[in-house]
N, C-alpha and C positions, 0 to 999 in steps of 0.2 A: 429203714434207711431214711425216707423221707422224715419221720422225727428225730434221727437225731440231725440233719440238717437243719431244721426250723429250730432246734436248741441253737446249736453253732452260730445260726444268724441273728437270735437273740441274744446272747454271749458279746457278739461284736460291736451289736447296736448299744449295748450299755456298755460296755469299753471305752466307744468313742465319742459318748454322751460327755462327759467331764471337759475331753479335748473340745468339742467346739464351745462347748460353754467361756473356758478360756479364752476361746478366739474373741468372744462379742464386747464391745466397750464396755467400759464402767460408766452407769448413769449419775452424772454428774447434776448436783447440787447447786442451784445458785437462790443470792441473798433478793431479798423484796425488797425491791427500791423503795428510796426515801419517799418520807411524806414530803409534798411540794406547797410551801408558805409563799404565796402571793404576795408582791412587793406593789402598793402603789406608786405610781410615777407621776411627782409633781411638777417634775423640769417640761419647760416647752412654752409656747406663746397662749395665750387664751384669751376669751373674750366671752362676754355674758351681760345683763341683766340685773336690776335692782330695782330695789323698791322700798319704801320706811316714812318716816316723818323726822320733822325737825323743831328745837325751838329756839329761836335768836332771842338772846336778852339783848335791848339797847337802850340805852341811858344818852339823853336829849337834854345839853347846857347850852342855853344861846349865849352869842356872844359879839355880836354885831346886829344893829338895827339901820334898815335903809344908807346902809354903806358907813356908818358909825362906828366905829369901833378901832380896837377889842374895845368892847365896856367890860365892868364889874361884869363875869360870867354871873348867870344866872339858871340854877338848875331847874329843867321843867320837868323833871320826871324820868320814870324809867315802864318799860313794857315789854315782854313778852310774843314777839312772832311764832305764832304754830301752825302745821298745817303736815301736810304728806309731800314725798316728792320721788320722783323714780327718773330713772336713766339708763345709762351703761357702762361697762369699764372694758378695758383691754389692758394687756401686761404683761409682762412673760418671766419666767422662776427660770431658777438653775438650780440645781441640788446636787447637795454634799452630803454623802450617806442620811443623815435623818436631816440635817440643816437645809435649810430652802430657804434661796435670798431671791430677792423681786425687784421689778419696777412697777410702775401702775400708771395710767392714767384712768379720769371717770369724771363724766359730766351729768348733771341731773339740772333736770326741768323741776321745780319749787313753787309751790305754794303758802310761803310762811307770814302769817299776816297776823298784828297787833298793834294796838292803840291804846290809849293814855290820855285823861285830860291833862293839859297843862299845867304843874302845881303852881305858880302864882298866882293871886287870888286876880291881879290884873288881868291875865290871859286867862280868866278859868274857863269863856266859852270855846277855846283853841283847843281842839282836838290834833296828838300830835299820831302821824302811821306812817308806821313800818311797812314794807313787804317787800320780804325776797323770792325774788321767780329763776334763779338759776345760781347752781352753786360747783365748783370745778375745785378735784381733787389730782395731786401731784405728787406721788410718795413713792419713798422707797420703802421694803416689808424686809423683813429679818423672820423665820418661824424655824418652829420644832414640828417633823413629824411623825407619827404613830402609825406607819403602815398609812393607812385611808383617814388617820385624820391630824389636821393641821392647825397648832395653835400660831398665832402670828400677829407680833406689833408692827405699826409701820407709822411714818411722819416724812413731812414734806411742807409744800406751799398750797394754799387754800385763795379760794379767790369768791368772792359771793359780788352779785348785780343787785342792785338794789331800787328801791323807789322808796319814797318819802314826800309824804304828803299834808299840808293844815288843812281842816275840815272847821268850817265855821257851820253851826247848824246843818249839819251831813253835806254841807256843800264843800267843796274844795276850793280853796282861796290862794293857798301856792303850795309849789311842789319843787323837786331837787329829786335826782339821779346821781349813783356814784359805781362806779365797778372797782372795790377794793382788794386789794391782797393783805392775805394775812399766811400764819401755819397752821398745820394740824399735825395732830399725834391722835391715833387710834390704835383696836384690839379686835383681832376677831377669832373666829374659831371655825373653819371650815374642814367637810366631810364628802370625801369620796365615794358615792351613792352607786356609782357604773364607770365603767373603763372611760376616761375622758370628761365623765360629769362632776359637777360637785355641787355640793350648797352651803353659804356659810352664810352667820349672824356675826355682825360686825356695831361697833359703836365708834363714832369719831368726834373729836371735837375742836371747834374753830378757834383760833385767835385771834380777831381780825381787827383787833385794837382802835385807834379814835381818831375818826379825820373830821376838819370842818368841811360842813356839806351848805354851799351858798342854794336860795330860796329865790323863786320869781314868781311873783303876782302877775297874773293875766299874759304872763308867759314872756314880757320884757324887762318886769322891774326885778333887781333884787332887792328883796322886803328885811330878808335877815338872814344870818350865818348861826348854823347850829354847831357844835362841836358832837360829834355822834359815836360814842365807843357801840361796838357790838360785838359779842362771842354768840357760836352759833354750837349747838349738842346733834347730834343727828343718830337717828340705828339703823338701819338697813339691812334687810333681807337681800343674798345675792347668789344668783344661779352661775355657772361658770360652765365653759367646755373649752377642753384642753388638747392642744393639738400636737401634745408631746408623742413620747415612744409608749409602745403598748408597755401593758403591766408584764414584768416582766419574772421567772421564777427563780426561788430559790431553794436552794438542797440543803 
């Protein structure tokens, strides 16, 4: 009696094996989410850092002597200011799917210093010098970019301080000061290194065209008027941090 009960409740138990299997959900299947491609974000205000050298060509026609003039222009040469110069910029981008447009400003402290004898054989012991010690950048940028990195022209007005100096036997016998505007057009190519950071290599170059620049001996006379073109080349190394929206993803 007792076995054929223990059949009958084994009987039962596999009858109603199938039924609850029924009952339990279906384990459902889902897909692996996307890979997630990181979007640099170049919109936002920023501010940073630079550093490079420069070289000012300037080309020296006098053209008045002791309040004389104009006389016959007379060419005294041309020379070469080089030297290093470093400062800062601030500016802020907007961006259009890859298009990034800007403003800028950047002012640098300059070292760019050269000299030239005089070419008339009259003036030959006249040393003529250059040197500019600050040089101020005002542009607007247009760029394409690739994720984290940013090719970009930009152009605007340009403004360099100058000094100019006659050097008779290393001594100085007059001088002249002028703070000119001119424009620039440059290139550069900047890279997104960390969320916010960047660094870019940039080249720019001055037009700062030809003003007469009057001279005073012993600091009251004026001795003579130069007519002074100058363009100035410049490269710079430049750190950036950006105080836009984080990087943000895409599916």
């Amino acid at each position: 009696m007792n076995k054929l009960a223990w059949t009958a409740a084994g009987l039962l138990v596999l009858s109603a094996a199938p039924v609850l299997a029924a009952d339990l959900p279906a384990k459902v299947y889902t897909k692996a989410p996307a890979v997630v491609a990181p979007i640099y974000n170049w919109a936002g205000f920023y501010v940073g850092v630079n550093g490079g050298g420069g070289s000012s060509h300037n080309c020296w026609d006098l053209n008045s002597v002791l309040g004389v003039g104009p006389i016959p222009t007379v060419a005294e040469g041309c020379h070469d200011a080089t030297g290093g110069l470093a400062g800062g910029q601030i500016g802020y981008r907007w961006q259009s799917t890859n298009w990034v447009f800007g403003l800028e400003a950047q002012g640098d402290w300059a070292n760019l210093k050269g000299s030239n004898t005089s070419a008339p054989a009259a003036f030959a012991p006249i040393v003529n010098q250059t040197k500019i010690d600050a040089i101020g950048l005002f542009t607007g940028q247009i760029g394409y970019a690739w994720n984290n990195v940013l090719g970009y022209v930009k152009g605007g007005a340009a403004v360099t301080d100058n000094k100019y100096n006659g050097l008779l036997a290393g001594v100085t016998f007059d001088s002249a000061s002028d703070t000119r505007w001119g424009g620039v057009v440059g290139a550069g190519i900047e890279v997104g290194f960390a969320p916010h950071w960047s660094v870019a290599f940039e080249y720019d170059h001055l037009f700062m065209d030809r003003h007469n620049v009057s001279f005073t001996a012993l600091g009251v006379v004026v001795d003579r008027t130069d007519s002074i073109r100058q363009d100035v080349d410049m490269g710079t190394v430049r750190v950036n941090y950006t105080f836009g929206g984080p990087i943000v993803a895409k599916y």
